[in-house]
mmCIF file as Biopython writes it, N, C-alpha, C and O atoms, coordinates in Angstrom:
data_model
#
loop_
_atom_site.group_PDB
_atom_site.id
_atom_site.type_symbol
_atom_site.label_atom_id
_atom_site.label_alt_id
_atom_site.label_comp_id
_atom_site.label_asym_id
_atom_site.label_entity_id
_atom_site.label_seq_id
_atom_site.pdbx_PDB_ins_code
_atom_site.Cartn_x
_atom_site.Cartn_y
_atom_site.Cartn_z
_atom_site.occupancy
_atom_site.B_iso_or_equiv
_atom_site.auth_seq_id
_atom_site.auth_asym_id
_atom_site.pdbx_PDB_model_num
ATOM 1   N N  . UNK A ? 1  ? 11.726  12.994  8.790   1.0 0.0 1  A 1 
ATOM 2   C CA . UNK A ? 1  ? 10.482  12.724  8.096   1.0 0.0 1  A 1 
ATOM 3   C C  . UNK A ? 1  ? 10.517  13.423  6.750   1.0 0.0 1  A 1 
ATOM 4   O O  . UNK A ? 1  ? 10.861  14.605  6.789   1.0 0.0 1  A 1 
ATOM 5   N N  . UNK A ? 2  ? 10.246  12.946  5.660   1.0 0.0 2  A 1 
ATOM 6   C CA . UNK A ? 2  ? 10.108  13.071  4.574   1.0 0.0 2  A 1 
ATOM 7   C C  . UNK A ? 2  ? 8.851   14.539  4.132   1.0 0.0 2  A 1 
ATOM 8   O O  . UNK A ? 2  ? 7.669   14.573  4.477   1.0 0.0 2  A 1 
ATOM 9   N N  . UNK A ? 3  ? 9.492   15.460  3.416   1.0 0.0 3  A 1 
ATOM 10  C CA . UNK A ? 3  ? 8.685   16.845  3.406   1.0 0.0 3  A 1 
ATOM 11  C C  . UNK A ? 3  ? 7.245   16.319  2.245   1.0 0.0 3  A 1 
ATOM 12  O O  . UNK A ? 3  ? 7.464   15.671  1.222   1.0 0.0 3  A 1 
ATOM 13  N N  . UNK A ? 4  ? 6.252   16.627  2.550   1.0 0.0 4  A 1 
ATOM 14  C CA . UNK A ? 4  ? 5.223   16.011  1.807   1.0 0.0 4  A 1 
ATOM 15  C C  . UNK A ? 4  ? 5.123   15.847  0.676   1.0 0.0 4  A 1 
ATOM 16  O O  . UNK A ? 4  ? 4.280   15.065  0.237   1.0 0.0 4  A 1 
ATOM 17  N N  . UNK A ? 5  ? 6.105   16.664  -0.269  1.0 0.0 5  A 1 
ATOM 18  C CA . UNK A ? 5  ? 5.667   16.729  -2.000  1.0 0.0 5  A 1 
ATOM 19  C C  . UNK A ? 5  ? 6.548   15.447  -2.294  1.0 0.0 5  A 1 
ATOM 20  O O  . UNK A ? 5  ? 6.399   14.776  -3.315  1.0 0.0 5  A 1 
ATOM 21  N N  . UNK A ? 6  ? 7.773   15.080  -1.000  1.0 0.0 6  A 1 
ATOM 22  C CA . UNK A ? 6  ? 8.075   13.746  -1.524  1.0 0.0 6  A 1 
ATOM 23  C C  . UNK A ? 6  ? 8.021   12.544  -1.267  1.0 0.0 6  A 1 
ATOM 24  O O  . UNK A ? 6  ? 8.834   11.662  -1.540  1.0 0.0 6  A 1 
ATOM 25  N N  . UNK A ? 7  ? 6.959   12.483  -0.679  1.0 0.0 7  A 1 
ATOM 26  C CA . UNK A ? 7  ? 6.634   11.301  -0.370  1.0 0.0 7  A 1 
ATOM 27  C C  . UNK A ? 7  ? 5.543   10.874  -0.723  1.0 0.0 7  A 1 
ATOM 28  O O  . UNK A ? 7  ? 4.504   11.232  -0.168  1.0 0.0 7  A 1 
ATOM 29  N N  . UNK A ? 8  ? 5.579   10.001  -1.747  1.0 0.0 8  A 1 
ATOM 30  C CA . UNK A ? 8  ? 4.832   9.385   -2.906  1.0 0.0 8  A 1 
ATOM 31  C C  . UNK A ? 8  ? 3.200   8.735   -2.064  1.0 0.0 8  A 1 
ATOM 32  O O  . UNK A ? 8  ? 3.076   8.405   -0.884  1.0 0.0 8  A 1 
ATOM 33  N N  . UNK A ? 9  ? 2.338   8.728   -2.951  1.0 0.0 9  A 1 
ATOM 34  C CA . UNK A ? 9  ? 1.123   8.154   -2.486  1.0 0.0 9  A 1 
ATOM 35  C C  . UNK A ? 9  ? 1.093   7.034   -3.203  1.0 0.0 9  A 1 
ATOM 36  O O  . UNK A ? 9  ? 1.339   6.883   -4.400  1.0 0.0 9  A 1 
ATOM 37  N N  . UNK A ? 10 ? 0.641   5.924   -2.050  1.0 0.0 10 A 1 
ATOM 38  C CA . UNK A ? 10 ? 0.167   4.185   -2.655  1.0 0.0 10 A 1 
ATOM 39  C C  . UNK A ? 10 ? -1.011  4.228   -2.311  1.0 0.0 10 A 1 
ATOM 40  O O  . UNK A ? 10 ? -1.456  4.548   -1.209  1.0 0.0 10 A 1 
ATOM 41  N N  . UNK A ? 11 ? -1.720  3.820   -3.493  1.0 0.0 11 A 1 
ATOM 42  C CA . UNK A ? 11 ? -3.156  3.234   -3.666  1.0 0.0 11 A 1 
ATOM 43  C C  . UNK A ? 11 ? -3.062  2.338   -2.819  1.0 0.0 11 A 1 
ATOM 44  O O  . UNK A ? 11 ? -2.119  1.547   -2.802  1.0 0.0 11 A 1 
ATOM 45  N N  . UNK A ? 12 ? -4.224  2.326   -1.817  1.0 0.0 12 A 1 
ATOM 46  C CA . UNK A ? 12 ? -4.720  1.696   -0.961  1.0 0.0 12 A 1 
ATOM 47  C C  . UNK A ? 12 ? -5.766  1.302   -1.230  1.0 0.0 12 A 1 
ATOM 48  O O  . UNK A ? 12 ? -6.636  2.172   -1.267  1.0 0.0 12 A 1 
ATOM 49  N N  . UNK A ? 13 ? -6.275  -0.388  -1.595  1.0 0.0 13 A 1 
ATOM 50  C CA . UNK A ? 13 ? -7.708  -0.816  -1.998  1.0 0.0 13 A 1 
ATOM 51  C C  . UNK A ? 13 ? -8.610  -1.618  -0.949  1.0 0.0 13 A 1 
ATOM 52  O O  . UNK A ? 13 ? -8.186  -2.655  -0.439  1.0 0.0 13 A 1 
ATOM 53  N N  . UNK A ? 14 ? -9.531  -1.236  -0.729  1.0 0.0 14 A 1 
ATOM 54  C CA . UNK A ? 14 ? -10.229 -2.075  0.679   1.0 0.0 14 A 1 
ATOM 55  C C  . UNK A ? 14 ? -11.555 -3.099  -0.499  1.0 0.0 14 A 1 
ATOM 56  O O  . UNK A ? 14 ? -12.372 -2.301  -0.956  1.0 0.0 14 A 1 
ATOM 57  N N  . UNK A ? 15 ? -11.806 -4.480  -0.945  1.0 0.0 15 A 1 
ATOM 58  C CA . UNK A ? 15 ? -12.985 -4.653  -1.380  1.0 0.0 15 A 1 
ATOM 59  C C  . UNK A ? 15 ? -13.927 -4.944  -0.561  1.0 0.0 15 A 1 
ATOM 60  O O  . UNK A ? 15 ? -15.001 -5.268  -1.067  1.0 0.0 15 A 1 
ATOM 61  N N  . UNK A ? 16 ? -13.863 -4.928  0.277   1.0 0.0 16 A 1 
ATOM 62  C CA . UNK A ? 16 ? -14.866 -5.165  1.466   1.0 0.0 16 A 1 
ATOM 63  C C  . UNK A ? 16 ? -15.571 -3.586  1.120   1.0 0.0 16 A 1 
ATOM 64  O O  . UNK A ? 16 ? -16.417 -3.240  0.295   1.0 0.0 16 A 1 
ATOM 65  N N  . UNK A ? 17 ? -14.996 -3.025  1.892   1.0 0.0 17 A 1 
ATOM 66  C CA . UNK A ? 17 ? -14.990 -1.536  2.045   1.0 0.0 17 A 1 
ATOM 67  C C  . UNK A ? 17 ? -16.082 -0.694  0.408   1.0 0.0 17 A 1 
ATOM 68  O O  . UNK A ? 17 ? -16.954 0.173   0.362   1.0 0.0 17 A 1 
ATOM 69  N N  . UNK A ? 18 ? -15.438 -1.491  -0.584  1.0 0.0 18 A 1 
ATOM 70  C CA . UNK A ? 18 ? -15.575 -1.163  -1.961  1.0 0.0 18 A 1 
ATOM 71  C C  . UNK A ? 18 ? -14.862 0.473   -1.854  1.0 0.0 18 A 1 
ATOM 72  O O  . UNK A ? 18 ? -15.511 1.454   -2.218  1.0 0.0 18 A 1 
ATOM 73  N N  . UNK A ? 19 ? -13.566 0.579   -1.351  1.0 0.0 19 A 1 
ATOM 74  C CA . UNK A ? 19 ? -12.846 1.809   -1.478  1.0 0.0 19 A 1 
ATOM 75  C C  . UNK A ? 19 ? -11.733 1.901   -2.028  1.0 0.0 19 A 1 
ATOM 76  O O  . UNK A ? 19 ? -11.203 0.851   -2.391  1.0 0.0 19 A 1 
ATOM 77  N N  . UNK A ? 20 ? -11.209 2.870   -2.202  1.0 0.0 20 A 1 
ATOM 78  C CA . UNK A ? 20 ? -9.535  2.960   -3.032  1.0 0.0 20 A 1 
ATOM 79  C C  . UNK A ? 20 ? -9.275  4.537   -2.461  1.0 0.0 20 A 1 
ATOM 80  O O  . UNK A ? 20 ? -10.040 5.456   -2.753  1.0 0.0 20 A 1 
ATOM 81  N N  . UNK A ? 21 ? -8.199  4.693   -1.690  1.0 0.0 21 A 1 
ATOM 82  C CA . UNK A ? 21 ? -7.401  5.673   -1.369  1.0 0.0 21 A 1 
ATOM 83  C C  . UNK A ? 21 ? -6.395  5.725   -1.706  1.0 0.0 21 A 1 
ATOM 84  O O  . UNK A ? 21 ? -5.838  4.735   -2.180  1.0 0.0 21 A 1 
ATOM 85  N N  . UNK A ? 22 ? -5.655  7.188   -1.554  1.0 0.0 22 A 1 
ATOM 86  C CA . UNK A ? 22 ? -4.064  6.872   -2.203  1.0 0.0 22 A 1 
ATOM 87  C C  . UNK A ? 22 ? -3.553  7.391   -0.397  1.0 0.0 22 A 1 
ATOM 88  O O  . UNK A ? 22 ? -4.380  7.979   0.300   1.0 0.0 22 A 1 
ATOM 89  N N  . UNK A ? 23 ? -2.477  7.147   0.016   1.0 0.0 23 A 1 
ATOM 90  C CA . UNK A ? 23 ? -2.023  6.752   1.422   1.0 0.0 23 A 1 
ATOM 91  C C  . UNK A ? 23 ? -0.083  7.411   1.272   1.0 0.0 23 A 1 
ATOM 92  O O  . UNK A ? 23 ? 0.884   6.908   0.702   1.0 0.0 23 A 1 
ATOM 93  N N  . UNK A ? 24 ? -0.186  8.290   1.825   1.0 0.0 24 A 1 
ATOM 94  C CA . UNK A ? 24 ? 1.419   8.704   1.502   1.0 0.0 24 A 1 
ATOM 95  C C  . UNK A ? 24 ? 2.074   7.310   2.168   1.0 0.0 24 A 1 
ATOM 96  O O  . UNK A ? 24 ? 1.514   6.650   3.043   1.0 0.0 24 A 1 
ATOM 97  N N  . UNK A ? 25 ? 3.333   7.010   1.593   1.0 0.0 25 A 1 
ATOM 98  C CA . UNK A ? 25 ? 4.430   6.325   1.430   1.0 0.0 25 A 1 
ATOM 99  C C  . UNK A ? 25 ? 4.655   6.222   3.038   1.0 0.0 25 A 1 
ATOM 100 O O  . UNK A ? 25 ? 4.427   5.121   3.538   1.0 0.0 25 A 1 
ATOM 101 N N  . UNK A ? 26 ? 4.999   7.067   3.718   1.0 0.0 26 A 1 
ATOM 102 C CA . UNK A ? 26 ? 5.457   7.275   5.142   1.0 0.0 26 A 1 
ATOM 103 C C  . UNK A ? 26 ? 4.836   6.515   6.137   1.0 0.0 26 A 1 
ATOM 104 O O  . UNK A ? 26 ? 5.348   5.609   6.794   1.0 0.0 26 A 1 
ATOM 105 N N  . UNK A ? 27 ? 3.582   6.990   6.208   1.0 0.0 27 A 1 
ATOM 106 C CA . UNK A ? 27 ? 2.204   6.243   6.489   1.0 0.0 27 A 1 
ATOM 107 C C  . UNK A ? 27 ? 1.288   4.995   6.133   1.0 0.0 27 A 1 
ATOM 108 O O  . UNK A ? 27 ? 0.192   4.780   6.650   1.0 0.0 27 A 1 
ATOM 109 N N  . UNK A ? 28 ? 1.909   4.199   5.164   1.0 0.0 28 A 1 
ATOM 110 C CA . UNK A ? 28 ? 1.154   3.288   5.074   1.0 0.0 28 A 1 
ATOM 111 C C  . UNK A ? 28 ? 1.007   2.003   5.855   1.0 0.0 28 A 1 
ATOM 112 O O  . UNK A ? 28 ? 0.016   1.290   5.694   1.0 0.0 28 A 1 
ATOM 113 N N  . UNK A ? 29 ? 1.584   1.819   6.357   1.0 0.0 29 A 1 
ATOM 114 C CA . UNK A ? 29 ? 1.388   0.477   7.264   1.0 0.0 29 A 1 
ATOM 115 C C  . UNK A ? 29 ? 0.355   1.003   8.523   1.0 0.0 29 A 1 
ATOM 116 O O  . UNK A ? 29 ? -0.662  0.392   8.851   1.0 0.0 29 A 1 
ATOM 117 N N  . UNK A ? 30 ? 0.785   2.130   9.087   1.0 0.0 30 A 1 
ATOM 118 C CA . UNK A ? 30 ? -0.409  2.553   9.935   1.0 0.0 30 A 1 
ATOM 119 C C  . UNK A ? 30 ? -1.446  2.697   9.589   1.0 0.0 30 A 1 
ATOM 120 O O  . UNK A ? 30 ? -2.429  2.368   10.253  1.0 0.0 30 A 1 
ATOM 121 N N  . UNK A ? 31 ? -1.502  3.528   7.818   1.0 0.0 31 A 1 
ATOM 122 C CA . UNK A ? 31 ? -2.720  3.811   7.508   1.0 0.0 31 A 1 
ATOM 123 C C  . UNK A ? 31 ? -3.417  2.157   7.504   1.0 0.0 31 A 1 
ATOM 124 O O  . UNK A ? 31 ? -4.015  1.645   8.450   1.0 0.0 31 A 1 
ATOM 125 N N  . UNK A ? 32 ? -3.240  1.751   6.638   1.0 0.0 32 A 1 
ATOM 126 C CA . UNK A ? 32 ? -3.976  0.097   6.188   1.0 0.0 32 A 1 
ATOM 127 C C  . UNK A ? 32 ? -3.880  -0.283  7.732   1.0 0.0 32 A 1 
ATOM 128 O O  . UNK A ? 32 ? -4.833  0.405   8.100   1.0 0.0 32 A 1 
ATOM 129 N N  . UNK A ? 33 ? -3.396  -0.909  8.956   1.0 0.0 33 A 1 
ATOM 130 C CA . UNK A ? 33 ? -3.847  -1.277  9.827   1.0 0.0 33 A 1 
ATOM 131 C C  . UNK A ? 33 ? -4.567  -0.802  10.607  1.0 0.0 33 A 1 
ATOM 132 O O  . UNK A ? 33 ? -5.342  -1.549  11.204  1.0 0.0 33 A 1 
ATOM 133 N N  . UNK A ? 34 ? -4.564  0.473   10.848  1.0 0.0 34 A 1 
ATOM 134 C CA . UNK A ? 34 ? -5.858  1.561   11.174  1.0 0.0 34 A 1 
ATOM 135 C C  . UNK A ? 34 ? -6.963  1.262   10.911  1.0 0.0 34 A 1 
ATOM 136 O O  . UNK A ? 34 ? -7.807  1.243   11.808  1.0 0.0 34 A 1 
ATOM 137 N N  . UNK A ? 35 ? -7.326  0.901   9.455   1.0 0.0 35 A 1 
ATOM 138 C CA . UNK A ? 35 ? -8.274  0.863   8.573   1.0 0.0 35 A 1 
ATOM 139 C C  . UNK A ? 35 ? -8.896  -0.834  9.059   1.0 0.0 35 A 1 
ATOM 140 O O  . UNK A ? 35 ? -9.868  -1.276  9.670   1.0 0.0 35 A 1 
ATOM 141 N N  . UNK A ? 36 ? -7.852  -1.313  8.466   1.0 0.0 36 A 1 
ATOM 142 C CA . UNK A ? 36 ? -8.513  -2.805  9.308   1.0 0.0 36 A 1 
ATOM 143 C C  . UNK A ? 36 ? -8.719  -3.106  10.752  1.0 0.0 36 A 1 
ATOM 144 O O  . UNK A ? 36 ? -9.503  -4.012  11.036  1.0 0.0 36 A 1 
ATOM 145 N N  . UNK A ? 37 ? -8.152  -2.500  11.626  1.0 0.0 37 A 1 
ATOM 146 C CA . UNK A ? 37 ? -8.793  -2.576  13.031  1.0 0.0 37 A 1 
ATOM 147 C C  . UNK A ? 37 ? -10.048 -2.124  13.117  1.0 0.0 37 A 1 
ATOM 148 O O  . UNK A ? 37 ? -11.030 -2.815  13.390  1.0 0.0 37 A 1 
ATOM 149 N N  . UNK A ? 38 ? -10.033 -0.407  12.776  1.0 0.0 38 A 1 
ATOM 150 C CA . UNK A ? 38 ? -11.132 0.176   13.045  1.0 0.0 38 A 1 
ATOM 151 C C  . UNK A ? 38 ? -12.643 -0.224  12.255  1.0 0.0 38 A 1 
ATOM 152 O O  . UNK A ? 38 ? -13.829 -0.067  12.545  1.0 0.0 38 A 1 
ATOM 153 N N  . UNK A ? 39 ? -11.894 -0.822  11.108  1.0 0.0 39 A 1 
ATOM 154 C CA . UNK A ? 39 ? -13.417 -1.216  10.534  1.0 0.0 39 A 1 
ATOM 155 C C  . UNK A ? 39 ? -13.772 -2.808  9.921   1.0 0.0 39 A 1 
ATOM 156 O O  . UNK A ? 39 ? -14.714 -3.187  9.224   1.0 0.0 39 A 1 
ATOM 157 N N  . UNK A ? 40 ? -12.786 -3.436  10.403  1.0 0.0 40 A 1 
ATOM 158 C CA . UNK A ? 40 ? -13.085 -4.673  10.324  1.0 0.0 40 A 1 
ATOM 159 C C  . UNK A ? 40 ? -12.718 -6.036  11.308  1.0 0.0 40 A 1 
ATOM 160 O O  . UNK A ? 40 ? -12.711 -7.222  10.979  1.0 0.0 40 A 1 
ATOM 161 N N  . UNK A ? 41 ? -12.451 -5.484  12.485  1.0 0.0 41 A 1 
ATOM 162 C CA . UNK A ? 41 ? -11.926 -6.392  13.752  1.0 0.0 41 A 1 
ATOM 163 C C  . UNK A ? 41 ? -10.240 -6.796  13.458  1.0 0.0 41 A 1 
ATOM 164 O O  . UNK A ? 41 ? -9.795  -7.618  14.259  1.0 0.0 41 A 1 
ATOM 165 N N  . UNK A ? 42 ? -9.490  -6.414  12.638  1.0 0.0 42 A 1 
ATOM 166 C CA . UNK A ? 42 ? -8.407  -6.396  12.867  1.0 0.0 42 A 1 
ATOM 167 C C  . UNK A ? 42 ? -8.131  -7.659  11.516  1.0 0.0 42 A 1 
ATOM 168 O O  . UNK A ? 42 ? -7.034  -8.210  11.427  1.0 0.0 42 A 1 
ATOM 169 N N  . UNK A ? 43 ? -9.142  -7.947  10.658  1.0 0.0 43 A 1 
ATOM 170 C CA . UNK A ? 43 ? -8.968  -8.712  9.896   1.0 0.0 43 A 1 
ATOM 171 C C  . UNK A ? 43 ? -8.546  -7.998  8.458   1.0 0.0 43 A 1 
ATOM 172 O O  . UNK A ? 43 ? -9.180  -7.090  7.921   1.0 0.0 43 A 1 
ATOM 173 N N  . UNK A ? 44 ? -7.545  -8.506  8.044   1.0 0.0 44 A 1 
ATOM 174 C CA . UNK A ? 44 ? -6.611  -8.086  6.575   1.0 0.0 44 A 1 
ATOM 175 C C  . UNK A ? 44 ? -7.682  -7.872  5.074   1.0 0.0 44 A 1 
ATOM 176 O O  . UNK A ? 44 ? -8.081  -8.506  4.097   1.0 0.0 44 A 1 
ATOM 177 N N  . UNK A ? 45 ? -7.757  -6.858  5.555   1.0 0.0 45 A 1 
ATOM 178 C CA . UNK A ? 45 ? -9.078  -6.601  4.426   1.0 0.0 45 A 1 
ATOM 179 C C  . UNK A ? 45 ? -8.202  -5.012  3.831   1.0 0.0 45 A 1 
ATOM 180 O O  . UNK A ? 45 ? -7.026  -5.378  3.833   1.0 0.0 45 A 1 
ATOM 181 N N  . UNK A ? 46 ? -8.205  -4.397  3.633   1.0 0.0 46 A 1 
ATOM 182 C CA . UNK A ? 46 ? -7.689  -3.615  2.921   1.0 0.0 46 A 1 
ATOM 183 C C  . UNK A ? 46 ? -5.981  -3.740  2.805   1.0 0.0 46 A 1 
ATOM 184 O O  . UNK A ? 46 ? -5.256  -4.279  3.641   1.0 0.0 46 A 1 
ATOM 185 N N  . UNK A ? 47 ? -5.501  -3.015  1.389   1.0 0.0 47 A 1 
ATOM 186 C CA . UNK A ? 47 ? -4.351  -3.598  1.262   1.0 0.0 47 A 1 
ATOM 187 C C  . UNK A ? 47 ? -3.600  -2.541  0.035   1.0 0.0 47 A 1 
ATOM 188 O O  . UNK A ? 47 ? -4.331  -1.695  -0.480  1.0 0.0 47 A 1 
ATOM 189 N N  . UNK A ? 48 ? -2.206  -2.620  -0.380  1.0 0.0 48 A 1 
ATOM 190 C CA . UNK A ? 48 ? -1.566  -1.742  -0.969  1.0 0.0 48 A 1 
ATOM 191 C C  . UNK A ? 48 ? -2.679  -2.634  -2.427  1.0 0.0 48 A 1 
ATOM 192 O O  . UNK A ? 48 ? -3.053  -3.807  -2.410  1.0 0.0 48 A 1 
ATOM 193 N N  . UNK A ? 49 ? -2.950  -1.621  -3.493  1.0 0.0 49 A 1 
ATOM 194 C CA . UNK A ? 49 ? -3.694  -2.158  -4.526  1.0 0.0 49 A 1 
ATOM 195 C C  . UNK A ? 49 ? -3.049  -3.446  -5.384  1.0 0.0 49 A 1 
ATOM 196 O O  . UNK A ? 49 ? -2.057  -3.120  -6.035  1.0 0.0 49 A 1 
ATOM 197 N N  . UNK A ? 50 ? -3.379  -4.627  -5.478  1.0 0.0 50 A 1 
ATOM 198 C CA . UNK A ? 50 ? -3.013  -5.474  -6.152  1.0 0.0 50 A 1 
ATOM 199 C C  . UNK A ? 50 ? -1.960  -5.420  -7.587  1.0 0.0 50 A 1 
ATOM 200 O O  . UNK A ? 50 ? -1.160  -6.254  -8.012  1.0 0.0 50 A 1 
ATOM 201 N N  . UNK A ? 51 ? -2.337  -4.122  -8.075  1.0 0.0 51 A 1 
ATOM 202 C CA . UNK A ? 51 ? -1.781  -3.684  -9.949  1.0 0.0 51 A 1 
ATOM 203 C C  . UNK A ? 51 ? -0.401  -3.858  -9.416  1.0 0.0 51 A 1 
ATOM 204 O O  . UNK A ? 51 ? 0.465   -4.632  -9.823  1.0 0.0 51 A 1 
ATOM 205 N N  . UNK A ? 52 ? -0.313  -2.506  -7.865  1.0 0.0 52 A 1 
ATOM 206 C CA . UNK A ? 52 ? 1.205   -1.627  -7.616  1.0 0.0 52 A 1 
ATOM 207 C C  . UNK A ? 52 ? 1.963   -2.435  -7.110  1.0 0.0 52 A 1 
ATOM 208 O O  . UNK A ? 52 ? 3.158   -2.641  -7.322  1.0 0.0 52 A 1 
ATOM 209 N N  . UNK A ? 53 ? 1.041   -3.048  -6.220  1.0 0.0 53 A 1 
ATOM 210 C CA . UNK A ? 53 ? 2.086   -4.242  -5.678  1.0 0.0 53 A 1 
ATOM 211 C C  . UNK A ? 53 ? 2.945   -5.142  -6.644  1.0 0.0 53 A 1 
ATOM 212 O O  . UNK A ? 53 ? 4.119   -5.404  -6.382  1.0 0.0 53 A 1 
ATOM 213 N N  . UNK A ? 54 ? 2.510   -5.456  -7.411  1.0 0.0 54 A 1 
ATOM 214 C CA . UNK A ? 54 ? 2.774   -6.575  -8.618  1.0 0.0 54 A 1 
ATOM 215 C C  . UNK A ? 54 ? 4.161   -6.001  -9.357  1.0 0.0 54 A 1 
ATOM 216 O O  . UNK A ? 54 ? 5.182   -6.603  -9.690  1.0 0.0 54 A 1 
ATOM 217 N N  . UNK A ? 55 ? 3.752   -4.462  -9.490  1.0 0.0 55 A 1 
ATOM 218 C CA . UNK A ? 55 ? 4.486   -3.190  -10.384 1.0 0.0 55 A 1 
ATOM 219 C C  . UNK A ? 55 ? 5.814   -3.392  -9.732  1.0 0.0 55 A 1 
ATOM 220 O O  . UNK A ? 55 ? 6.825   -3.882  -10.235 1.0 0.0 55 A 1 
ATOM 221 N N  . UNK A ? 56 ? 5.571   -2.759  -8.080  1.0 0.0 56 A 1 
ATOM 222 C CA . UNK A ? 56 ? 6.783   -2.658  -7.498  1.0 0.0 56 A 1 
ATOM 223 C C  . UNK A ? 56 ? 7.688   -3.399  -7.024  1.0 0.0 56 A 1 
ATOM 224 O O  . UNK A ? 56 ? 8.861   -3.060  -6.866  1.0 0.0 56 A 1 
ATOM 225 N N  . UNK A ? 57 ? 6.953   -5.032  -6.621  1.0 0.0 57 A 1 
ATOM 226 C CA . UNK A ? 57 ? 7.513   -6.453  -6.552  1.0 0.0 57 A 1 
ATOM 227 C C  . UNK A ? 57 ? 8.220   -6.412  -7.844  1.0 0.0 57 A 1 
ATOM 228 O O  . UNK A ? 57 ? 9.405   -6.693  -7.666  1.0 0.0 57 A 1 
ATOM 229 N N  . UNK A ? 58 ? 7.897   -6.129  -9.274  1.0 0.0 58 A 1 
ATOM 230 C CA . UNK A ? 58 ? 8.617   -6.739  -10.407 1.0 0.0 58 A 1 
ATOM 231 C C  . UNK A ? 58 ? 9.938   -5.531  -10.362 1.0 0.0 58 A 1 
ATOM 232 O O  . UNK A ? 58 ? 11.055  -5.961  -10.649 1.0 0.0 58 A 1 
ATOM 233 N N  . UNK A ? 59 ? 9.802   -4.043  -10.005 1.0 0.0 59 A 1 
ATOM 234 C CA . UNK A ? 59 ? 10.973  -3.168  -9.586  1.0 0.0 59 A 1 
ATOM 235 C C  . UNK A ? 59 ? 11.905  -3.679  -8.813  1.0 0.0 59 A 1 
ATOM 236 O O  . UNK A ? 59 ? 13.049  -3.687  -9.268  1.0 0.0 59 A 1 
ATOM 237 N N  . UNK A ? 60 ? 11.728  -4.085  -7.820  1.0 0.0 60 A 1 
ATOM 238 C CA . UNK A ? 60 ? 12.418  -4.868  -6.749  1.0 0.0 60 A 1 
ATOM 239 C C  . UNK A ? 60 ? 13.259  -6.120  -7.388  1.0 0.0 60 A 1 
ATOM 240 O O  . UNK A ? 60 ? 14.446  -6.442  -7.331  1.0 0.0 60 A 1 
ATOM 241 N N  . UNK A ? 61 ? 12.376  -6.549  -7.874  1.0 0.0 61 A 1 
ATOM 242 C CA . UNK A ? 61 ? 12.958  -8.321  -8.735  1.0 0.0 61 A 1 
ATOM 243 C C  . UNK A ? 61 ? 14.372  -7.296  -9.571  1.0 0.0 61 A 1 
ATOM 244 O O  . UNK A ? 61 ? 15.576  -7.326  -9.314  1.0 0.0 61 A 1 
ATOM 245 N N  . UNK A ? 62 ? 13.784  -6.646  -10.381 1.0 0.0 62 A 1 
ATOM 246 C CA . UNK A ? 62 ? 14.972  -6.408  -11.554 1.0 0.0 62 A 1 
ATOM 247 C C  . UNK A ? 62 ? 15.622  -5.738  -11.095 1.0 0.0 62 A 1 
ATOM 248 O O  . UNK A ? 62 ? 16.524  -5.507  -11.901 1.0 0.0 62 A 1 
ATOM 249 N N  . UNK A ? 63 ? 15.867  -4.838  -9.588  1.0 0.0 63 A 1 
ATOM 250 C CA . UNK A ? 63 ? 17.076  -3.895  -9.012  1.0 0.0 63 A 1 
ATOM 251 C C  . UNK A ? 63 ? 17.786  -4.737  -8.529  1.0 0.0 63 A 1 
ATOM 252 O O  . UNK A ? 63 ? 18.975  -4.485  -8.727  1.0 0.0 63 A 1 
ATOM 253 N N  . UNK A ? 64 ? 17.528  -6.032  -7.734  1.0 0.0 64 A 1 
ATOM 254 C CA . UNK A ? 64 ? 18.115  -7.018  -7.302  1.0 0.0 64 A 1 
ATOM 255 C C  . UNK A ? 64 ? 18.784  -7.930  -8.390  1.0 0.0 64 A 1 
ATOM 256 O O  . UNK A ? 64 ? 19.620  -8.750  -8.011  1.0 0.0 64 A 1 
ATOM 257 N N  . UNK A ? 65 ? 18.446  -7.828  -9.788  1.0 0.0 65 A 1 
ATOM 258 C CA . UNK A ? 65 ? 18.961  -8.551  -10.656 1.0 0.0 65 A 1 
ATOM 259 C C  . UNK A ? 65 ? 18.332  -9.963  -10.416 1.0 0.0 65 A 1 
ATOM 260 O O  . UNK A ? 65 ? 19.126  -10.808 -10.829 1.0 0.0 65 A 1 
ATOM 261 N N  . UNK A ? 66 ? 17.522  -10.371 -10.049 1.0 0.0 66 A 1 
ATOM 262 C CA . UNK A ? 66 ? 16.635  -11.575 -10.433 1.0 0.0 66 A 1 
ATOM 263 C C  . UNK A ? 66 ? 16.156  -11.785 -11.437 1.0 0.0 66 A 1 
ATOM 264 O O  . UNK A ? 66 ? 15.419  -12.769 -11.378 1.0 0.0 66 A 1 
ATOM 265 N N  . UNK A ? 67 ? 16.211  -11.270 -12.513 1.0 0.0 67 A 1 
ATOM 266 C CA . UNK A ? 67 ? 15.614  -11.257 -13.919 1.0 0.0 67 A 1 
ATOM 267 C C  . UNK A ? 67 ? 16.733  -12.098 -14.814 1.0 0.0 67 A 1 
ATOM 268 O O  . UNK A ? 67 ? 16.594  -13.047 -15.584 1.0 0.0 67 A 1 
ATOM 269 N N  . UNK A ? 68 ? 18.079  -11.237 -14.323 1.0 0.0 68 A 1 
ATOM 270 C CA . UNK A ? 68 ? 18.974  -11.562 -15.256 1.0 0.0 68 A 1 
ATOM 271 C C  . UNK A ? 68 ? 19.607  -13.028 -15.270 1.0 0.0 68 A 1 
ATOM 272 O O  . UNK A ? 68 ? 20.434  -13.334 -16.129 1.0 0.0 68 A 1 
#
């Protein structure tokens, strides 16, 4: 397991909720499904924030060389 100072926090945005958390790296899939079970019947309502996702999808694209 990853020692805490390195393991990065993802903004977590719920609009239902009208919330925004940041969610260590390690934890996020539990955190966000946690969140949607416990407070919305298990329906996909909170989510990694729309900006980062976009950010880190386009990281991904250009490490893979899909750009080029």
């Amino acid at each position: 397991m990853p020692e805490a100072d390195d393991d990065p926090a993802v903004p977590v945005h719920c609009p239902e909720c009208e919330t925004t958390t940041r969610v260590p790296l390690s934890t996020l899939a539990e955190a966000i499904e946690r969140h949607n079970e416990n407070l919305h019947d298990g329906a996909e309502r909170a989510r990694v924030d729309p900006d980062v996702a976009d950010q880190l999808a386009d990281l991904v694209a250009e490490d893979l060389g899909l750009f080029d």
